[in-house]
PAZAPA-4460 file (N, C-alpha, C; in steps of 0.05 Angstrom, whole numbers, plus 32768, in hexadecimal, padded with zeros to 4 digits):
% residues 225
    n_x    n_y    n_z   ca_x   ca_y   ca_z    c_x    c_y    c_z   seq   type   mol
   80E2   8167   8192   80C5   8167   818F   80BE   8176   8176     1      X     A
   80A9   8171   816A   80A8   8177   814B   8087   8185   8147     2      X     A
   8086   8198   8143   8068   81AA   8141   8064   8196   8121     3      X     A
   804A   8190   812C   803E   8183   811A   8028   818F   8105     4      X     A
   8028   8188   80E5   8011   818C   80D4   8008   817C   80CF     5      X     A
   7FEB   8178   80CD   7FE0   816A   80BF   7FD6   8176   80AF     6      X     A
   7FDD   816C   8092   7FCE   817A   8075   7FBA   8177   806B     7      X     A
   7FAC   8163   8077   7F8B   8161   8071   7F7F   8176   8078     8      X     A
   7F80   8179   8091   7F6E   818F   80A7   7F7A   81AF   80A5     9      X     A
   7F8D   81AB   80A7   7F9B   81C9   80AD   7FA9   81D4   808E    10      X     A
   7FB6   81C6   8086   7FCC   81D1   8062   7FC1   81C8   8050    11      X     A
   7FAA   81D2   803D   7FA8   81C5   8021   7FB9   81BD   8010    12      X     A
   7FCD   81D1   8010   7FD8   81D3   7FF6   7FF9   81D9   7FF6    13      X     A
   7FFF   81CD   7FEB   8021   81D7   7FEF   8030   81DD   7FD6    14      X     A
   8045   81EC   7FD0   805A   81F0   7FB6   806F   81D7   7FC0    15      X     A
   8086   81D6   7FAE   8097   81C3   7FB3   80B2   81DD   7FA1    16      X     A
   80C0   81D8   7FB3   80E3   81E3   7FA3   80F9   81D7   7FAB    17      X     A
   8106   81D2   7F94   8120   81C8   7F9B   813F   81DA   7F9A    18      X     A
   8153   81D7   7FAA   816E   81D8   7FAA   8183   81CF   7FB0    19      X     A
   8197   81D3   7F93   81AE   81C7   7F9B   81B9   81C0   7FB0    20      X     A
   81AF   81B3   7FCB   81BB   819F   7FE8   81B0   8197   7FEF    21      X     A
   81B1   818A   8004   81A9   817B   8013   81A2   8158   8003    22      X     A
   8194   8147   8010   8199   812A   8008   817A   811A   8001    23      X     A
   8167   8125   7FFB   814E   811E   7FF9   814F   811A   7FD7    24      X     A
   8145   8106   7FCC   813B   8100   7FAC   8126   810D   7FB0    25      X     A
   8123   8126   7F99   8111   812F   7F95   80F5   811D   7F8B    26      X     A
   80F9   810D   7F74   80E4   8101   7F6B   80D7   80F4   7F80    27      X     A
   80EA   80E3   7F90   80E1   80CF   7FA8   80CA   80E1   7FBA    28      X     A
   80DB   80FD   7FC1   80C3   8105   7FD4   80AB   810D   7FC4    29      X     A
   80AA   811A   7FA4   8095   8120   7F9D   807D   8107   7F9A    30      X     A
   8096   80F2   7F8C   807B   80DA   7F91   806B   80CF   7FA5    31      X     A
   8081   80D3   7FBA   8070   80C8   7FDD   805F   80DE   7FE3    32      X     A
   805B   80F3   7FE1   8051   810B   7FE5   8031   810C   7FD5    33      X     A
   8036   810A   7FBA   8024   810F   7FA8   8015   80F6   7FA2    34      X     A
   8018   80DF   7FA4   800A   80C6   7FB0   7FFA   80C0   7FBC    35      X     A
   7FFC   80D3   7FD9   7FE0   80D2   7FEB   7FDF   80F0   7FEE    36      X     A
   7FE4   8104   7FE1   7FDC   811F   7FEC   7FDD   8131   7FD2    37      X     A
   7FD9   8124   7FB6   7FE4   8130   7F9D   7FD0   8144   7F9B    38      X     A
   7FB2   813C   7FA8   7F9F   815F   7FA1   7FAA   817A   7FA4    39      X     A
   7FBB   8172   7FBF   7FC0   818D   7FC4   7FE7   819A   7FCF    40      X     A
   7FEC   8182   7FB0   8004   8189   7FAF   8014   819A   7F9D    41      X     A
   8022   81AC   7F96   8028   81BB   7F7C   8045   81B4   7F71    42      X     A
   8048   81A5   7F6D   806D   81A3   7F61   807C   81B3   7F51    43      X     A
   8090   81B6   7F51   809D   81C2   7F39   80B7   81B2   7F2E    44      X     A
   80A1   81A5   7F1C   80BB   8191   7F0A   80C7   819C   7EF0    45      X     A
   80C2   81AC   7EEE   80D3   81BF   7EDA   80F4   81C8   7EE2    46      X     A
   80F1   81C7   7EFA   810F   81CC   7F07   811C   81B0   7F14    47      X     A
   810A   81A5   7F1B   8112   8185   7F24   8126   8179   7F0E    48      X     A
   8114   8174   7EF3   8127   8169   7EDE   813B   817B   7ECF    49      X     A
   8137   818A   7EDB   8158   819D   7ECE   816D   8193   7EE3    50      X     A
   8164   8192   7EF9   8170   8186   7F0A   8180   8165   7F05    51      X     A
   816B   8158   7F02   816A   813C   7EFB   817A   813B   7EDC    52      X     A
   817B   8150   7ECB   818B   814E   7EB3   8199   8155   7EB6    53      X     A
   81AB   815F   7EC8   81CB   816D   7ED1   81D3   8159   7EE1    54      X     A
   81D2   813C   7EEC   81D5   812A   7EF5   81CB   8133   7F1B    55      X     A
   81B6   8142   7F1E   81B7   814E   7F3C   81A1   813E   7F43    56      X     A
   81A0   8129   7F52   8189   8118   7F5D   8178   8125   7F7A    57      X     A
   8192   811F   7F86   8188   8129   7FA1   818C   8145   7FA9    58      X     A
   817A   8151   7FAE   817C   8171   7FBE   816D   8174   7FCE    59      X     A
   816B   818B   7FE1   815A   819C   7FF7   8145   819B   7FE7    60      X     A
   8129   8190   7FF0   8115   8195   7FEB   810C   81A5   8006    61      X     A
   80F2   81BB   7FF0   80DE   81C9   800A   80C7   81CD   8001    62      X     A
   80B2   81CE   8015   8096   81D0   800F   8092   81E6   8014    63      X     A
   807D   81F3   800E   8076   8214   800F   8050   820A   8017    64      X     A
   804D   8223   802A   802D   821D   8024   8027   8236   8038    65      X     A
   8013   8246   8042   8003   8254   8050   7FF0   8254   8064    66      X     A
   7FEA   8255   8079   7FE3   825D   8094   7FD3   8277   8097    67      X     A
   7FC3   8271   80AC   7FB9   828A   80B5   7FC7   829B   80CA    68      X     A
   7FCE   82B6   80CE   7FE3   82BA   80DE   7FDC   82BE   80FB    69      X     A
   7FBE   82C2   8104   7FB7   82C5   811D   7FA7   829E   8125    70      X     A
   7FBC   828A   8125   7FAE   8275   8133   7FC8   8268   8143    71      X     A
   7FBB   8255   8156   7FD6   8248   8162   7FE6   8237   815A    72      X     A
   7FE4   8233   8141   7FF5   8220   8132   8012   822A   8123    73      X     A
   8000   824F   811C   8012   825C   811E   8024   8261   8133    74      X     A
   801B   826E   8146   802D   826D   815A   8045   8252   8160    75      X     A
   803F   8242   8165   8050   822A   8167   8060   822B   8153    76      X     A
   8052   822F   813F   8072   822A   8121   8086   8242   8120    77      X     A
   8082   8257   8133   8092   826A   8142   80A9   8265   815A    78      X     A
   809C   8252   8160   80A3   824F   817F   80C6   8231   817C    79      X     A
   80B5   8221   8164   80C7   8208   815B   80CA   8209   8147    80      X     A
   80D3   8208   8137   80CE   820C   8114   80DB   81EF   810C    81      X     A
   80E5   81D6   811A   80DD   81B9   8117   80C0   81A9   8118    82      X     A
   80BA   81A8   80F7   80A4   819F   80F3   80A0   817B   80EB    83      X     A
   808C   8173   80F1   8083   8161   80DD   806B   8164   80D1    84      X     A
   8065   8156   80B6   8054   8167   809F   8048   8148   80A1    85      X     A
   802F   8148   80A3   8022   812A   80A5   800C   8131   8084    86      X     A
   8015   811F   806D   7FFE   8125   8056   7FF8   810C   8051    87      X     A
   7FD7   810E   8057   7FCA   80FA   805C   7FB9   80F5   8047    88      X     A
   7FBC   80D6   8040   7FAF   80CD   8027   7F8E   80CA   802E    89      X     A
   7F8B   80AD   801B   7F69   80A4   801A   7F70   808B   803B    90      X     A
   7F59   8092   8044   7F58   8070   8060   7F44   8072   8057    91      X     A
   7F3B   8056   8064   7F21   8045   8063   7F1A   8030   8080    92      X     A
   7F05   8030   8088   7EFD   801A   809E   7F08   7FFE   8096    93      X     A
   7F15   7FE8   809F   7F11   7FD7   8094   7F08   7FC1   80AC    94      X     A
   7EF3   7FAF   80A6   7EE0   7F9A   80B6   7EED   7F83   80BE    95      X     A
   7EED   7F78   80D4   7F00   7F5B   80DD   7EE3   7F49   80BD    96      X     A
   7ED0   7F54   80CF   7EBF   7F3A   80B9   7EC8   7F38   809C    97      X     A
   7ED2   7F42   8097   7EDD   7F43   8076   7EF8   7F29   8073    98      X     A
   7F07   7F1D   8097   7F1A   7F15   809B   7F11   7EFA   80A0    99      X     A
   7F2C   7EE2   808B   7F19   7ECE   808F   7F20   7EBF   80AA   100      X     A
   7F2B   7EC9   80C4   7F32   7ED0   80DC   7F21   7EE4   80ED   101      X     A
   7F04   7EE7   80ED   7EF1   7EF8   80F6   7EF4   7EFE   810C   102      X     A
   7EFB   7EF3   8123   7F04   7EF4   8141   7F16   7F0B   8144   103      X     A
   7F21   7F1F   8137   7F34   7F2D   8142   7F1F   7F4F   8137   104      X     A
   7F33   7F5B   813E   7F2B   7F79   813D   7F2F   7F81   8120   105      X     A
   7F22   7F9B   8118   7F18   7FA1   8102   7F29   7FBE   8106   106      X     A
   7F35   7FC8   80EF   7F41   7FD8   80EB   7F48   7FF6   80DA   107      X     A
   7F5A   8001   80D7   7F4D   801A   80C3   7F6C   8014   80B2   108      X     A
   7F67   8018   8093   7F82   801B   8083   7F7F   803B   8076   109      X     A
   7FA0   803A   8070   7FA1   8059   8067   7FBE   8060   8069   110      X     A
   7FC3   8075   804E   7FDB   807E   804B   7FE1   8095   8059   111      X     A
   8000   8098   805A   7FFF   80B6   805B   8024   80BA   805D   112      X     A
   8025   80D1   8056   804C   80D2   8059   8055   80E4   8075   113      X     A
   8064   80DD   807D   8073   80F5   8095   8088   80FC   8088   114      X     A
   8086   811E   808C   809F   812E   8080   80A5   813E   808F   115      X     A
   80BE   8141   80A0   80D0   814A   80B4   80DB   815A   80AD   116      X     A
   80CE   817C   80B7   80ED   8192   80A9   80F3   81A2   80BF   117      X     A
   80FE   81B5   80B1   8103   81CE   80BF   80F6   81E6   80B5   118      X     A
   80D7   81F1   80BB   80CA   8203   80B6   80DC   821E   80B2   119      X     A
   80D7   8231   809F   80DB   8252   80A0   80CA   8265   808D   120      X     A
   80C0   826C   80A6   80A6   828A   809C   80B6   829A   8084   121      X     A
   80A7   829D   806C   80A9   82AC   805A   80A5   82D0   8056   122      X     A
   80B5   82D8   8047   80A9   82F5   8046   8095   82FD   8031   123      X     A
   8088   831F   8032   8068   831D   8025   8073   8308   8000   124      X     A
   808C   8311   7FFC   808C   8306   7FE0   8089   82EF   7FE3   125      X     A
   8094   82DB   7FF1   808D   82BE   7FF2   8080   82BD   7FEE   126      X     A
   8066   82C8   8007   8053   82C0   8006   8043   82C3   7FEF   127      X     A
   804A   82DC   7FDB   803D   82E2   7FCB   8041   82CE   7FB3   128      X     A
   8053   82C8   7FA7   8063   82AD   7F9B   8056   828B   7F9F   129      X     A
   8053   828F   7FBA   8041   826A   7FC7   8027   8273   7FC0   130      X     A
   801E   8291   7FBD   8001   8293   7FB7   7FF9   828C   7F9C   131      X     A
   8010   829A   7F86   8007   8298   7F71   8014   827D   7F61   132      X     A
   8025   8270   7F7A   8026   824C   7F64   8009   823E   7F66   133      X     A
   7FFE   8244   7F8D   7FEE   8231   7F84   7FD2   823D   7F7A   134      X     A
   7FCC   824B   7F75   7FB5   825D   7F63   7FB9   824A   7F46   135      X     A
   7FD2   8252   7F42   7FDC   824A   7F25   7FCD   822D   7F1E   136      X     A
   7FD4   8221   7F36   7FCE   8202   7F31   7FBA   81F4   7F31   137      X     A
   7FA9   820A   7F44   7F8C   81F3   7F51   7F77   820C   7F3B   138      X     A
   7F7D   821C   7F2F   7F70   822E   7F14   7F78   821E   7EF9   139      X     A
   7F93   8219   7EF7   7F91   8210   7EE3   7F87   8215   7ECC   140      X     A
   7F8F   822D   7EC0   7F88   8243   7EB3   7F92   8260   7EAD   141      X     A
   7F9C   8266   7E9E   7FB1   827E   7E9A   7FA2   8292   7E94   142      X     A
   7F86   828B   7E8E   7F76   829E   7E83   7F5D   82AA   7E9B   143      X     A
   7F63   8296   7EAD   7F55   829E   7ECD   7F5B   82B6   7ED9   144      X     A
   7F44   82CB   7ED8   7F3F   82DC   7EED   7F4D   82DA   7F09   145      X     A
   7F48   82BA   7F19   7F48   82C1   7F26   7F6F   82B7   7F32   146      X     A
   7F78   82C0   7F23   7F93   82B7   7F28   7FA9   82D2   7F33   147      X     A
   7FBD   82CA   7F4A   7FC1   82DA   7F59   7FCD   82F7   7F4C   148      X     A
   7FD7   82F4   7F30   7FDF   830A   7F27   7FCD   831E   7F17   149      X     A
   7FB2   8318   7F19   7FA6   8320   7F0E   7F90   8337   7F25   150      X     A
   7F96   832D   7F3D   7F84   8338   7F4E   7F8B   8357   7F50   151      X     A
   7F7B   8364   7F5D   7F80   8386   7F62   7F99   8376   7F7B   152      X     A
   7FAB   838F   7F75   7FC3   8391   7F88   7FC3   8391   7FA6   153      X     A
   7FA5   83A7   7FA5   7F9F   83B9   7FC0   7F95   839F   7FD3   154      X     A
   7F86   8396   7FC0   7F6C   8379   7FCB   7F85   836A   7FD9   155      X     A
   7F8E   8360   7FC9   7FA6   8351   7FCC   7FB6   834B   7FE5   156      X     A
   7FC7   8366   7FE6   7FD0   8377   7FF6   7FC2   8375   8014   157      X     A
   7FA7   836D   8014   7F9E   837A   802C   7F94   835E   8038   158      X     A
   7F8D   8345   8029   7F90   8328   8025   7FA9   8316   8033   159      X     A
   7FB4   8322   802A   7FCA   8315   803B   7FE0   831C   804E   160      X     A
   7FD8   8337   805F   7FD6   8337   8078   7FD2   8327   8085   161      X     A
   7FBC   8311   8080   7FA8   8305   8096   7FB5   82ED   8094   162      X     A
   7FCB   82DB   8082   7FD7   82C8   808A   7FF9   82C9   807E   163      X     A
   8005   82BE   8088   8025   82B1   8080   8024   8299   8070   164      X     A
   803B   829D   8065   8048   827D   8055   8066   827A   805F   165      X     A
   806A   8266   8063   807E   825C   8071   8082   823B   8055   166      X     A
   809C   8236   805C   80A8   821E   8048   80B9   8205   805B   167      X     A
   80B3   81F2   8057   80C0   81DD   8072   80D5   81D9   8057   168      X     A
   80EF   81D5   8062   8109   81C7   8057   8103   81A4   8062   169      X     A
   8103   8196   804B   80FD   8180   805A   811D   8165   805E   170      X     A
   8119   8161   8076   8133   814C   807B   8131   8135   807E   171      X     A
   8111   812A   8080   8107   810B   807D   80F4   810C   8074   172      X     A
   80F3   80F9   8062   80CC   80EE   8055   80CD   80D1   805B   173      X     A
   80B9   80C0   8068   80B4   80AF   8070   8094   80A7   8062   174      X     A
   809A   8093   8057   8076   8086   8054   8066   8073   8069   175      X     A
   8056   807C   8073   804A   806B   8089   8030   805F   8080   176      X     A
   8026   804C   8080   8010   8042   8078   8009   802F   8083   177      X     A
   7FED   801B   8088   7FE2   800A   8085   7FC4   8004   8074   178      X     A
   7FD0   7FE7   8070   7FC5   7FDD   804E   7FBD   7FBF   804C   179      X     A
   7FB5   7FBA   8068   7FAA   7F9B   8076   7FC4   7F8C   805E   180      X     A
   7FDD   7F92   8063   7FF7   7F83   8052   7FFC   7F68   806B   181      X     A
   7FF2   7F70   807F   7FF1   7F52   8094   7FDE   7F3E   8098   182      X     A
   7FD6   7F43   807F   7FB6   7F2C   8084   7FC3   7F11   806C   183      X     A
   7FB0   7F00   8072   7FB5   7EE5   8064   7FAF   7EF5   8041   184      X     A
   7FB6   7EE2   8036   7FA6   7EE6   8012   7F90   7EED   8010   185      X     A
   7F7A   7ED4   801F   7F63   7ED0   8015   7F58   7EEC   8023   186      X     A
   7F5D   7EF3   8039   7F4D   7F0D   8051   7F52   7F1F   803A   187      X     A
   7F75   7F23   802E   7F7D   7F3F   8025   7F64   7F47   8005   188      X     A
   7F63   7F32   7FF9   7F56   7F33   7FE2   7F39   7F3D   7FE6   189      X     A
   7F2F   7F2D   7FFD   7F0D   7F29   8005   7F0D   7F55   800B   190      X     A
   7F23   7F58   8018   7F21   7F75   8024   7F21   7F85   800D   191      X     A
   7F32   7F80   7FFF   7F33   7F8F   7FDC   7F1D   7F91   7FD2   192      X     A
   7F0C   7F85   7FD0   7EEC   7F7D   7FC4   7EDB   7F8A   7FD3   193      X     A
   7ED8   7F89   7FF0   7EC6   7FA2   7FF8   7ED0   7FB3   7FFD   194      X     A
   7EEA   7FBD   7FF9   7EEE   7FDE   8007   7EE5   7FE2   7FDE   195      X     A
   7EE0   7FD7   7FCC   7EE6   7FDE   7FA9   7EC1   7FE4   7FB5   196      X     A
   7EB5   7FD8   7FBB   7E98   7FCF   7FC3   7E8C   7FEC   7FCE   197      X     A
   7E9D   7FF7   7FE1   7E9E   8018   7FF1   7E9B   8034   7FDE   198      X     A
   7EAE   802D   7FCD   7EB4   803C   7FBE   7EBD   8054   7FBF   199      X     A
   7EC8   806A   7FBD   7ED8   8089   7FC3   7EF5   807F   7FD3   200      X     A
   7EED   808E   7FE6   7F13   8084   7FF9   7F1D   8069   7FFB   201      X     A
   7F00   8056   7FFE   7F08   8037   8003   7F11   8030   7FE8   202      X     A
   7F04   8033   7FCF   7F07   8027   7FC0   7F2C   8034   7FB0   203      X     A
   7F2B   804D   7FB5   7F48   8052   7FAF   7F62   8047   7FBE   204      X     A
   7F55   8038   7FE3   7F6D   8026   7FEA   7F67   800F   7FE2   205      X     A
   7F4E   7FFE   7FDC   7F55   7FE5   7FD2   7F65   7FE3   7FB5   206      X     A
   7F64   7FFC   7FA1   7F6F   7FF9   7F8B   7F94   7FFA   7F8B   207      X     A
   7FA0   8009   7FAC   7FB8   8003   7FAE   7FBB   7FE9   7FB8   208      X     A
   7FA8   7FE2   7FCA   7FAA   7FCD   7FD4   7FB4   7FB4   7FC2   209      X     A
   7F9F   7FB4   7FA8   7F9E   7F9D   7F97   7FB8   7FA1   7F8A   210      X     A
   7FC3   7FB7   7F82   7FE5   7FC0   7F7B   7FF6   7FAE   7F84   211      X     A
   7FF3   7FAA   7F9B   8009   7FA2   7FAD   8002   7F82   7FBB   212      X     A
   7FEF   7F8B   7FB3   7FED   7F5E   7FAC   8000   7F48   7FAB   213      X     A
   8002   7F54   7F9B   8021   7F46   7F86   803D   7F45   7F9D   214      X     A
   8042   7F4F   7F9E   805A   7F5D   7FAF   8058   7F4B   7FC5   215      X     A
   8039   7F5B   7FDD   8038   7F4A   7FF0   803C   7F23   7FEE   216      X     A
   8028   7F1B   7FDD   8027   7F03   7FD2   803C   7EF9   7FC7   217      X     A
   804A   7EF9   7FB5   8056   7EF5   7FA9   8072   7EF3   7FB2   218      X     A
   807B   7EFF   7FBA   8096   7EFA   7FCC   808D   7EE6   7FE4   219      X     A
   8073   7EDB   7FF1   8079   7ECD   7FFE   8074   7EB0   7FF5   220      X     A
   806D   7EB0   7FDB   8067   7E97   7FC0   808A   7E95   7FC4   221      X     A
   8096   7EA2   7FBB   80AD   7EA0   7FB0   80BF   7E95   7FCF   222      X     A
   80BD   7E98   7FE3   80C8   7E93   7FF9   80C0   7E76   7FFA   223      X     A
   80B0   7E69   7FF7   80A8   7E49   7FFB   80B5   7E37   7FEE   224      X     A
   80C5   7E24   7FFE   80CD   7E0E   7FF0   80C0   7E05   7FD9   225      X     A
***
């Protein structure tokens, strides 16, 4: 059984690190990862392609990110430290009436990846390290005040008491999605047009949607006598 995150609600933000083992493509997971959850993802591809230029493809990837230390989510990631990390993209409603098959039920599309590790709580330096990558990143700015090395020590110091960072080792990434990829042509296209029509979350899945047009379509052109 696997203590679950969801990164919408509960983890904004995560670091990424790699090491020499284990069997995961680094790129693979950054791209399934940062695809539907890239706001609040932090990579470090500076070490990836040193990696990738020494012929090292696949290694242990881990995520890093922070918690509050008095909630029960903490507790549980105490209790099991087998996680899964749910980072959830853009969904959208989508309408049977949009289907040129109206009679059936109306549905919701939407990305998102499952990543399966093995959680372990960090010490204050970790934590202090996951603080100042993602400062680094979502500041974006070397010349920012408010960046973690710049704070009073004491302030600091007394700040992060109040939560932990912990890093999942991850041993599966899986992409899960639906993307109305089971509808006729004419439904899948008509749906592309009003979720574009919606505009914000809808309109960023009809624009994968329309991506993958081709693919869907097209291989089954190519299947016909």
């Amino acid at each position: 059984m696997h203590s679950l995150l969801a990164s919408r609600f509960l983890i904004l933000c995560w670091t990424l690190t790699h090491h020499i083992s284990g069997n995961l493509d680094i790129r693979q997971v950054y791209d399934s990862i940062s695809a539907v959850h890239g706001r609040g993802f932090v990579p470090h591809d500076a070490h990836a392609e040193r990696l990738r230029k020494a012929g090292i493809a696949h290694v242990a990837v881990r995520a890093a990110t922070h918690v509050m230390k008095k909630q029960a989510h903490t507790e549980s990631f105490r209790q099991n430290n087998q996680v899964l990390a749910i980072f959830y993209g853009p969904s959208t409603y989508v309408s049977a009436s949009w289907y040129e098959n109206k009679k059936v039920a109306s549905t919701w599309n939407y990305q998102a990846v499952h990543a399966k590790g093995l959680l372990r709580f960090l010490d204050d330096q970790g934590l202090k390290e996951v603080l100042t990558r993602l400062t680094d990143k979502f500041e974006n700015n070397s010349l920012s005040p408010a960046l973690v090395q710049k704070m009073d020590n004491e302030y600091l110091t007394k700040m992060m008491q109040a939560i932990v960072a912990f890093e999942i080792e991850l041993t599966d990434v899986q992409h899960v999605f639906k993307l109305s990829q089971n509808r006729d042509e004419r439904s899948h296209a008509n749906i592309i047009q009003k979720l574009k029509e919606k505009g914000g979350d809808a309109e960023i899945i009809a624009k994968t949607m329309e991506n993958d047009a081709g693919t869907i379509f097209g291989s089954k052109e190519e299947g016909r006598p």
